[in-house]
C-alpha positions as CSV (number, residue, x, y, z in Angstrom):
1,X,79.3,113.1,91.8
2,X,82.1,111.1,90.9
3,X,83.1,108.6,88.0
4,X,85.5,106.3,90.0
5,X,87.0,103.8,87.3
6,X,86.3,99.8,88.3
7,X,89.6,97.2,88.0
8,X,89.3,93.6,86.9
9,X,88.6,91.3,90.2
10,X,87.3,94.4,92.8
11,X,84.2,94.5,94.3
12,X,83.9,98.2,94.5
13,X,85.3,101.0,92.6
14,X,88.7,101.9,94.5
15,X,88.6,105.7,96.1
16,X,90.9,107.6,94.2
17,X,92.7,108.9,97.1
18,X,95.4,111.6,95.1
19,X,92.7,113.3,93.1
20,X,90.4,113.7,96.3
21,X,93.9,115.3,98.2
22,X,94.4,117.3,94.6
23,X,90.9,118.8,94.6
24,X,91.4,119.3,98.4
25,X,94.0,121.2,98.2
26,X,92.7,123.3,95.1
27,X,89.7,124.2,97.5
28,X,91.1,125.2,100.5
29,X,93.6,127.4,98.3
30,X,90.9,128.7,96.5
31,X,87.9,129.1,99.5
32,X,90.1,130.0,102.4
33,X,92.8,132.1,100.9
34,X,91.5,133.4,98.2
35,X,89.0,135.9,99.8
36,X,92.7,137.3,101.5
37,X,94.1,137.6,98.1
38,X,91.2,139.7,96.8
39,X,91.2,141.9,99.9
40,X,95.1,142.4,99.3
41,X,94.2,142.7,95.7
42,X,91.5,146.0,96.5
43,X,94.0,147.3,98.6
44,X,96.3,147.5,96.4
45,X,93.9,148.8,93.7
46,X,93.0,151.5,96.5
47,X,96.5,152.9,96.6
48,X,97.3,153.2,92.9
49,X,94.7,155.3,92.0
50,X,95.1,157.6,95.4
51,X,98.5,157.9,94.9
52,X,98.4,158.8,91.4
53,X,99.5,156.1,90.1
54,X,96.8,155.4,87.9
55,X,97.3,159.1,86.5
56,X,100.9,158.6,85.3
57,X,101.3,155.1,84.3
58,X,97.5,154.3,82.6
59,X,98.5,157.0,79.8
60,X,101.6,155.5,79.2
61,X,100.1,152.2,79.4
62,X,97.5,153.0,76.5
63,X,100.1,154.3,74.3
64,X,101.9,151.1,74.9
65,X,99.2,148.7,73.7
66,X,98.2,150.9,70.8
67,X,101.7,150.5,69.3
68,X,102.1,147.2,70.6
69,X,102.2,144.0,68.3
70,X,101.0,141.6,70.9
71,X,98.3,140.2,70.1
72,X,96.6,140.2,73.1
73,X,96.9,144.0,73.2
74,X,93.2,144.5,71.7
75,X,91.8,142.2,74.6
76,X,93.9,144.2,77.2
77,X,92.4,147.3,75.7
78,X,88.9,146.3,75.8
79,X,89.0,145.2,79.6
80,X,91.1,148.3,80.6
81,X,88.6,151.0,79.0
82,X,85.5,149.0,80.7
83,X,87.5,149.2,83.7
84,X,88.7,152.8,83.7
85,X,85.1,154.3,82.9
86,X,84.9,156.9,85.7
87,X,81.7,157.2,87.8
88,X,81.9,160.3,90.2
89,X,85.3,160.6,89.5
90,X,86.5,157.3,90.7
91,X,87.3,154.5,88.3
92,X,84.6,151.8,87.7
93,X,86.8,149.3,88.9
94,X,90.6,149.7,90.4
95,X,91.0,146.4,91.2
96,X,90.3,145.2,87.5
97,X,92.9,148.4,86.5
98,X,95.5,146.1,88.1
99,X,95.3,142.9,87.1
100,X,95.1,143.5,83.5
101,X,98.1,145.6,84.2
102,X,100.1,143.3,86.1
103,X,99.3,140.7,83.7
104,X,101.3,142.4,81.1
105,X,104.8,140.9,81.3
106,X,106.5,142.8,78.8
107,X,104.6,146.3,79.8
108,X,105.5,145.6,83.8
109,X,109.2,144.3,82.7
110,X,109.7,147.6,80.8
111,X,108.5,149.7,83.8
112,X,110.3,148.4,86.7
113,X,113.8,148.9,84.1
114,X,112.9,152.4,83.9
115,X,112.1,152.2,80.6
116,X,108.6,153.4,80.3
117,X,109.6,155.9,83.1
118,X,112.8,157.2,82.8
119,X,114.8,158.6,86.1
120,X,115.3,162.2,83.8
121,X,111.2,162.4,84.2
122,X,109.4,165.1,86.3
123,X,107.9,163.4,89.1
124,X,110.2,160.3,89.2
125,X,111.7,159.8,92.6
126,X,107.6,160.5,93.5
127,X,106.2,158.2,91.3
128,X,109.0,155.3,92.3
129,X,108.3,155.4,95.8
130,X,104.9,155.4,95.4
131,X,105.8,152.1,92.6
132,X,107.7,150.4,95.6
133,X,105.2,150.8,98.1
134,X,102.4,149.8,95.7
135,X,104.8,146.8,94.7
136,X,104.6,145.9,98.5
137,X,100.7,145.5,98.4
138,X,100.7,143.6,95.9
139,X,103.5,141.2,96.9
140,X,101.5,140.3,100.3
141,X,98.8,138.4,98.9
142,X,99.6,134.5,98.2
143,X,98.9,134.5,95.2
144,X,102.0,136.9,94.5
145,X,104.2,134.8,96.3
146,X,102.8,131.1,94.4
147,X,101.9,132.6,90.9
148,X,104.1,132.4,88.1
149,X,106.9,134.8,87.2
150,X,110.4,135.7,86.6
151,X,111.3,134.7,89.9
152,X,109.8,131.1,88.9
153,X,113.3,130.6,87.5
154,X,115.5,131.3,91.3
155,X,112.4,130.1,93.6
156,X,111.5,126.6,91.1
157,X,108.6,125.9,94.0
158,X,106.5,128.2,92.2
159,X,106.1,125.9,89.2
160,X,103.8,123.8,91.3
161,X,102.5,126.4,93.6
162,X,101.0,128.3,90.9
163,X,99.0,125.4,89.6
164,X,96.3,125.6,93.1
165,X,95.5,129.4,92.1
166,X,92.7,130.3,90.7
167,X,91.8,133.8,90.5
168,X,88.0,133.5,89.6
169,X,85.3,130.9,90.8
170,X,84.0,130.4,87.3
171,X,87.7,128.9,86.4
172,X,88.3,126.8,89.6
173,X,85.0,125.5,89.2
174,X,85.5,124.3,85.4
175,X,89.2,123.1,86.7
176,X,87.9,120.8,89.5
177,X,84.6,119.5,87.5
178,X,87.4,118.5,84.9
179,X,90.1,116.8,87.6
180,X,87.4,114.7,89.0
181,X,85.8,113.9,85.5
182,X,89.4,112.2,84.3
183,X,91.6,111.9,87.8
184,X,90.0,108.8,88.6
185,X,90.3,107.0,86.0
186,X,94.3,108.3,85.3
187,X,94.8,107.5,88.9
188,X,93.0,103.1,88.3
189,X,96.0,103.4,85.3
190,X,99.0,104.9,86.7
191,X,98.4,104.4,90.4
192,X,98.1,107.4,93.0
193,X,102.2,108.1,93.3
194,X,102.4,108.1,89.2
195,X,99.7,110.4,89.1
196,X,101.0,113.2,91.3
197,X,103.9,112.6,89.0
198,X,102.1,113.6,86.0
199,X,100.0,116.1,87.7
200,X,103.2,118.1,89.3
201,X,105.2,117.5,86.3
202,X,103.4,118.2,83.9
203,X,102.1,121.5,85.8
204,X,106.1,122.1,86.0
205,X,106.8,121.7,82.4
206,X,103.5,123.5,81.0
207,X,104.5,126.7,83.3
208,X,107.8,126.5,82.1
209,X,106.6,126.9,78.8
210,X,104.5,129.6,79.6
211,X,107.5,131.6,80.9
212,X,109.6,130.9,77.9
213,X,107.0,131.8,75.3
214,X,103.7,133.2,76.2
215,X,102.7,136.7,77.1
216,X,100.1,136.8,80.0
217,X,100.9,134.3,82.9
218,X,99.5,131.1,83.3
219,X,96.9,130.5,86.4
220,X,95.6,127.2,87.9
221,X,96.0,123.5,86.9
222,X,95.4,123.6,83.1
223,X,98.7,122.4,81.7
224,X,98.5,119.4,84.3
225,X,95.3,118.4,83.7
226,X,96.4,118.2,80.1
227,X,99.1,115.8,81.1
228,X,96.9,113.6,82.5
229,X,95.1,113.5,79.3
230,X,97.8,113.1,77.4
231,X,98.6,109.8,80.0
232,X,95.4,108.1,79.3
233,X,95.2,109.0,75.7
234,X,98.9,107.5,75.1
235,X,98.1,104.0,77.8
236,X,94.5,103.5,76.7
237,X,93.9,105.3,73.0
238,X,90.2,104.7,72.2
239,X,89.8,101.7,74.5
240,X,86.6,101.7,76.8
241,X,87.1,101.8,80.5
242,X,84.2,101.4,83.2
243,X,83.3,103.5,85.8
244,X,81.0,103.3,88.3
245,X,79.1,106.5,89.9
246,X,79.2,107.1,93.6
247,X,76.3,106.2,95.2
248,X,75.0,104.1,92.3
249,X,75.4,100.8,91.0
250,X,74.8,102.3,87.4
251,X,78.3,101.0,85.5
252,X,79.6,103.2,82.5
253,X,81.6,102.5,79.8
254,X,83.4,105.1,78.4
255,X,86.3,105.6,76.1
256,X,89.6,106.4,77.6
257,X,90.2,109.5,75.1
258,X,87.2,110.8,76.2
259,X,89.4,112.7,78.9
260,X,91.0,114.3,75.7
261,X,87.9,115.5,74.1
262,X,86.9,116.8,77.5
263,X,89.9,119.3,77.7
264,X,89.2,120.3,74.5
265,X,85.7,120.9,74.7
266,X,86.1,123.0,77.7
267,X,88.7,125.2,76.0
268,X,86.4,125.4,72.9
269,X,83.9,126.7,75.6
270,X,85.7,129.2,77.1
271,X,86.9,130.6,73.9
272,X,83.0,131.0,72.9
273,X,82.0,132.7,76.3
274,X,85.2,134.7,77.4
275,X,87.7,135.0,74.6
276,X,91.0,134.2,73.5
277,X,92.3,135.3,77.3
278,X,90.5,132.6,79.0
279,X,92.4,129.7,76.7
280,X,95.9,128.7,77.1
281,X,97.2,126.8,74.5
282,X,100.6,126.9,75.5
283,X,99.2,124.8,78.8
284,X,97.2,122.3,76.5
285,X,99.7,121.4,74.1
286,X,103.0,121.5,76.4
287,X,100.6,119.4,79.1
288,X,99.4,117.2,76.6
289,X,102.8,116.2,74.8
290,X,104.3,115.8,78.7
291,X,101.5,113.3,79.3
292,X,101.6,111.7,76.6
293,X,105.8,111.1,76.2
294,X,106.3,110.1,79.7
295,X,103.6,107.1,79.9
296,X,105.3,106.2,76.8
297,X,108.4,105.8,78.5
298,X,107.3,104.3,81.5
299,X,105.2,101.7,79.1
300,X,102.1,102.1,81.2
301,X,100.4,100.4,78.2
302,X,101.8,97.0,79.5
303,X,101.8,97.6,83.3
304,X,99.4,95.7,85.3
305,X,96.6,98.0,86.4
306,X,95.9,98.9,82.7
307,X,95.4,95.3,81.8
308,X,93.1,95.0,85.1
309,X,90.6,97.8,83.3
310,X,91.0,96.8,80.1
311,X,89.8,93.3,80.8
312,X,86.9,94.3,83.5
313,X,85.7,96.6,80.6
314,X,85.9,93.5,77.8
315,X,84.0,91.7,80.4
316,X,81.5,94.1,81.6
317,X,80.6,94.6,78.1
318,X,79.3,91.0,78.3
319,X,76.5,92.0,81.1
320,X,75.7,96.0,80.4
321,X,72.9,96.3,77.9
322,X,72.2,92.6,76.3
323,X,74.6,91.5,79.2
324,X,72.4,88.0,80.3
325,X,72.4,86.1,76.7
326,X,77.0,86.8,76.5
327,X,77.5,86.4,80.4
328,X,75.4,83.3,80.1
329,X,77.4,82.1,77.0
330,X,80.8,82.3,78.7
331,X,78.9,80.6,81.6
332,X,78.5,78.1,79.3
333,X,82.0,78.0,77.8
334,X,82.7,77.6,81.0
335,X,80.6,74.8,82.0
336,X,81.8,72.5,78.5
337,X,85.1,73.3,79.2
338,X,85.1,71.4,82.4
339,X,82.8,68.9,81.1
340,X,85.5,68.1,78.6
341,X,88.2,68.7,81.2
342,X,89.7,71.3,79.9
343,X,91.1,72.3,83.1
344,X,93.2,75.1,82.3
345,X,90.8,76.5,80.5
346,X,87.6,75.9,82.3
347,X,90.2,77.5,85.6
348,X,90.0,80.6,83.3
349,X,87.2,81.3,82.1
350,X,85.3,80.6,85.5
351,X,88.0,83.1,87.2
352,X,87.1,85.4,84.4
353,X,83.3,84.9,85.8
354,X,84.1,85.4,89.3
355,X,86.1,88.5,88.7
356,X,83.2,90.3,87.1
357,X,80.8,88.9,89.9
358,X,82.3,87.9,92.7
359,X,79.0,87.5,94.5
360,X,77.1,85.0,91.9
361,X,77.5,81.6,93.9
362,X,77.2,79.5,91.2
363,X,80.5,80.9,89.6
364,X,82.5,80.5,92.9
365,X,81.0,77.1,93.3
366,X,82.1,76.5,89.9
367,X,85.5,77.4,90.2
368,X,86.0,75.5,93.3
369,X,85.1,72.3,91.4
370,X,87.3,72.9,88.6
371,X,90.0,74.0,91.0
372,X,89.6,70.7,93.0
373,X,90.1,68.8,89.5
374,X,93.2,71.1,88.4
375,X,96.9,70.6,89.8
376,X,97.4,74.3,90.7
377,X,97.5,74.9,94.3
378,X,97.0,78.4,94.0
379,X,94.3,78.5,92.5
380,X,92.9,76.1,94.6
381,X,93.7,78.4,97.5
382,X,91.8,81.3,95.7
383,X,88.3,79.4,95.1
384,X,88.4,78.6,98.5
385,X,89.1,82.0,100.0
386,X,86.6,83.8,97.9
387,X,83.8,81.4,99.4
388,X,85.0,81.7,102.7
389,X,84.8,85.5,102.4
390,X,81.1,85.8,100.7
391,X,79.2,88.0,102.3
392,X,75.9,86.4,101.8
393,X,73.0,85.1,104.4
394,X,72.0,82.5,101.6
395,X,71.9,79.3,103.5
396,X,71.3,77.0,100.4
397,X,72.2,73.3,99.5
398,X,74.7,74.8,97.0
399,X,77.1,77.1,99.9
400,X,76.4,73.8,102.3
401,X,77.6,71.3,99.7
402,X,80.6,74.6,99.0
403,X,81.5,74.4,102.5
404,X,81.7,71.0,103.3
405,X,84.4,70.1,99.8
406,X,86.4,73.1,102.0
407,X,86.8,70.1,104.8
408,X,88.8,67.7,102.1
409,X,92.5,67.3,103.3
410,X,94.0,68.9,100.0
411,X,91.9,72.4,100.6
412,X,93.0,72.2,104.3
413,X,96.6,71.4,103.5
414,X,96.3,75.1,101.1
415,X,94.9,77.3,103.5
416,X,95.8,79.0,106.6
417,X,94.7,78.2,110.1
418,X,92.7,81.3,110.0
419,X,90.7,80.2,107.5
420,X,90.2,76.8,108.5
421,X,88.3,78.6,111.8
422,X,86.4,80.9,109.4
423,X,85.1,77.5,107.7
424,X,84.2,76.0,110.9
425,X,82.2,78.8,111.8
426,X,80.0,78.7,108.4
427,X,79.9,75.2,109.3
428,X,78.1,75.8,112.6
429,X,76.0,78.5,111.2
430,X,74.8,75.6,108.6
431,X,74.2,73.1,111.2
432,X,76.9,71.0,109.6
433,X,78.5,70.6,113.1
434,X,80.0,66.6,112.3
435,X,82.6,68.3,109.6
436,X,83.0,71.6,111.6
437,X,84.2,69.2,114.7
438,X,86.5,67.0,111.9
439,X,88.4,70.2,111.2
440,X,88.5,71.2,114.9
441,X,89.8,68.4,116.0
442,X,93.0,68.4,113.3
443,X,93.5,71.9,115.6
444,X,93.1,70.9,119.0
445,X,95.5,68.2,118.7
446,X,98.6,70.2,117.8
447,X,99.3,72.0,121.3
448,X,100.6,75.0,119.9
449,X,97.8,75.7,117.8
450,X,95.4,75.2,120.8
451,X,97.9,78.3,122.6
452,X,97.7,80.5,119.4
453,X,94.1,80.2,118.6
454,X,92.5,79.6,122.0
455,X,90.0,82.1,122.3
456,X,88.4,81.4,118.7
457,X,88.8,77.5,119.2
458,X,87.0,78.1,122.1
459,X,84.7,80.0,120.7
460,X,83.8,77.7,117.7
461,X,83.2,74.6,120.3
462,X,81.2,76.8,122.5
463,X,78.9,77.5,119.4
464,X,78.1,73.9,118.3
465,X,77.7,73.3,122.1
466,X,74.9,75.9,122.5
467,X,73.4,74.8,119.0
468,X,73.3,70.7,121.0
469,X,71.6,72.2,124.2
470,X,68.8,74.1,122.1
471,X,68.1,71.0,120.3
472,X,68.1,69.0,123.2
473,X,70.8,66.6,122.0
474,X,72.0,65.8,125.4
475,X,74.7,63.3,124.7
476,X,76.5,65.1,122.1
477,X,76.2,68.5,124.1
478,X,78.4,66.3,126.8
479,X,81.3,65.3,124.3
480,X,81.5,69.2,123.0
481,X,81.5,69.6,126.9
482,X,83.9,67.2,127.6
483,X,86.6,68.5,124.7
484,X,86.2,72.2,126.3
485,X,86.8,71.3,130.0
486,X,89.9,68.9,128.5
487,X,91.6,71.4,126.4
488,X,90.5,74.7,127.9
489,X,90.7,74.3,131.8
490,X,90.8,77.8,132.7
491,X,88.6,79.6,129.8
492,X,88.5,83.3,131.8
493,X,92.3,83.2,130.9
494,X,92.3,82.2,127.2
495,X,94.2,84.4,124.5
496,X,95.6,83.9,121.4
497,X,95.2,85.7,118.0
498,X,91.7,86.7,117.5
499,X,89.8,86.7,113.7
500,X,91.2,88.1,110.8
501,X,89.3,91.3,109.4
502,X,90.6,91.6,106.6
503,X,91.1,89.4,103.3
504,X,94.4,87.5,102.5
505,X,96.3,89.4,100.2
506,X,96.4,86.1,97.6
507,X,92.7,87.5,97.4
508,X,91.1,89.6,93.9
509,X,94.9,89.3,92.2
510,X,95.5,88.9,88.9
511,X,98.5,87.0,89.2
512,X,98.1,84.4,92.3
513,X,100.8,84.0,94.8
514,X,102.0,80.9,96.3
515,X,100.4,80.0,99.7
516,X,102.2,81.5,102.4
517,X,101.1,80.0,105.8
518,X,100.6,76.4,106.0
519,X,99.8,74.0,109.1
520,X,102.9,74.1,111.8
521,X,104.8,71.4,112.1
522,X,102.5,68.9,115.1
523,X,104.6,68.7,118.4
């Protein structure tokens, strides 16, 4: 279940659209090729011990970490002697043999120079083709060919690749849990194209340190989930941001350097049930420290989308727990700041309201009142859209009174034909059918408007007509009558642009735009 962060002004929590395609791509790495990697993997494990492999190079290979300074060599030394416990002569487990053997940079580095086994050895042209063909096992799993190593350096796509392997379900399942505990809310700051950014890059850069001064290689998405914590420790610091989970109405508040203290934890967890091989701290602090320097150079601090869920969270901390006594006090603010015609003010703080409840019909009716009183077009424009696009049955005196200040010339002259059709249909639906023919009429008269919007102004007077004949109004059924057979003669042929679907894009914006379609010019 997700936490998906909630911005100032939206209605629902947005879908955060690059972590899903992240996660997806983690799991499809993970559940569909993995199972081919671990059958490459045994194979591979198969033919170093038949070959005699195992019999040459594991003696050398002890020797090596017993007068090695590494100080991983006691952990590689633990797993190898559990793993090369024989049981009727066979090893206890090959495949385990290998990868704590590959993982040894400096131990495979020295081998394939001909250091450990020198070409003046007994045996050596046997035991390096049997190397080059076990070599070739190995090399035909993906993971070989996406995992870090020296060849990161001449092939540079495997400093992304490698972050989507995960070797072991117990790490790709701690991995994803993580990405979609703090993805979401990275992605409400940053945006989804910034957060690939941080998630590739700082990937990139943590397995570039890795290479440069670690000893075992790096696997999965560590050093980029890092980054992101470092992005929303850096933008938000302590500040509370609200999520909401899915399929719940249940809003949380949580600190943004939470995601911080979650990588932590979860290394601090590791280190208590596996060991010092399951941490990376190369991946936290290199990720962390990329994170956190490049949203200070973007200034993500001051971009929009921060300020959006830092001011839903200051207001949604107004209704959570004692919410009703502080949402009705800035109700009230509200209320004596147009009672003392404070316009500007009153504009705000009912905007404010709206954009932490943008269903509560006394708000929006509020807001269109002060808007009406205020000189500002725009936001004139925006109390009357977010009416018009309510998604309530309520039929109460309040919307009816709402709807009919909508049919006032200067709310008109704002908004676009579109919307002027949307109000006439409330209109009908409210029985209101004296203004809903008022703004009609300002439509048919303009013949180009008539040919653009036929099928919907045909529609609308089709409507109030039907609502006449059910009533039994006979003469005013006639006049609707009489305006269709006048302006539409031919109705089986109407066109025109049908209903909008969607919102106006002036709509749930912090920063209104100017009005962009206005009445045509009449003919």
């Amino acid at each position: 279940m997700l936490v998906l962060p909630i911005r100032r002004g939206s209605r629902t929590a947005p879908i955060p659209v690059a972590t899903l395609v992240l996660a997806l791509a983690s799991a499809i790495v993970f559940l569909f090729f993995g199972p081919h990697d671990r059958a490459a993997l045994n194979a591979a494990a198969g033919y170093y011990v038949d070959s005699g492999l195992a019999d040459v190079e594991l003696p050398l290979y002890f020797e090596y970490l017993t007068q090695s300074t590494d100080s991983e060599a006691i952990d590689r030394l633990r797993r190898l002697e559990r793993a090369t416990v024989k049981a009727v002569g066979r090893f206890a487990d090959p495949a385990a043999v290998v990868e704590v053997l590959l993982d040894d940079r400096g131990f495979e580095r020295d081998l394939h120079a001909d250091k450990v086994i020198k070409p003046a050895d007994n045996g050596y042209a046997e035991w390096k083709s049997n190397r080059e063909h076990f070599d070739q096992l190995v090399h035909s799993a993906l993971s070989d060919q996406m995992s870090l190593s020296a060849q990161s350096w001449h092939e540079p796509w495997r400093l992304v690749t490698y972050l989507f392997l995960h070797p072991w379900a117990s790490l790709w399942l701690t991995n994803l849990v993580v990405l979609l505990l703090i993805g979401p809310f990275a992605e409400a700051a940053a945006g989804p194209a910034v957060l690939l950014l941080f998630y590739l890059g700082g990937g990139a850069f943590s397995g570039a340190a890795n290479l440069l001064f670690a000893i075992h290689p790096a696997v999965g998405d560590w050093g980029a989930l890092a980054a992101l914590a470092g992005l929303l420790a850096a933008t938000l610091g302590v500040q509370p941001i609200v999520g909401r989970l899915t399929g719940s109405r249940l809003k949380l508040r949580v600190p943004a350097i939470a995601a911080l203290l979650v990588v932590i934890g979860v290394e601090a967890m590791r280190w208590i049930l596996v060991g010092r091989m399951a941490t990376d701290l190369y991946a936290d602090l290199s990720g962390l420290a990329f994170g956190a320097v490049l949203a200070s150079m973007l200034k993500l601090r001051d971009s929009r989308r921060v300020r959006d869920l830092l001011s839903y969270a200051a207001l949604s901390a107004q209704s959570s727990e004692s919410g009703a006594p502080k949402e009705s006090a800035l109700a009230r603010q509200a209320r004596e700041a147009a009672t003392r015609l404070e316009t500007k003010r009153a504009t705000q703080l009912y905007k404010d309201l709206v954009d932490l409840e943008p269903r509560q019909i006394e708000h929006l009716c509020g807001y269109l009142n002060v808007a009406l009183h205020g000189p500002d077009e725009t936001v004139l424009q925006d109390a009357a859209l977010r009416l018009l696009w309510l998604r309530s049955k309520s039929h109460s005196d309040q919307m009816r009174k709402a709807f009919l200040q909508l049919t006032q010339p200067n709310v008109l002259k704002v908004l676009p034909i579109d919307e002027h059709l949307r109000l006439v249909r409330r209109l009908v639906k409210l029985h209101e059918d004296a203004a809903a023919l008022k703004v009609l009429d300002g439509i048919l008269s303009d013949s180009h408007l008539r040919q653009l919007y036929g099928r919907q102004l045909a529609d609308c007077l089709l409507g109030i007509y039907t609502g006449y004949v059910r009533r039994r109004l006979t003469t005013l059924a006639e006049m609707i009558h009489s305006r269709l057979t006048k302006y539409f003669e031919a109705p089986d042929n109407l066109g025109g642009l049908p209903p909008a679907t969607k919102p106006p894009t002036t709509m749930y914006t912090s920063s209104l735009r100017q009005p962009n379609t206005r009445l045509p010019p009449r003919s």
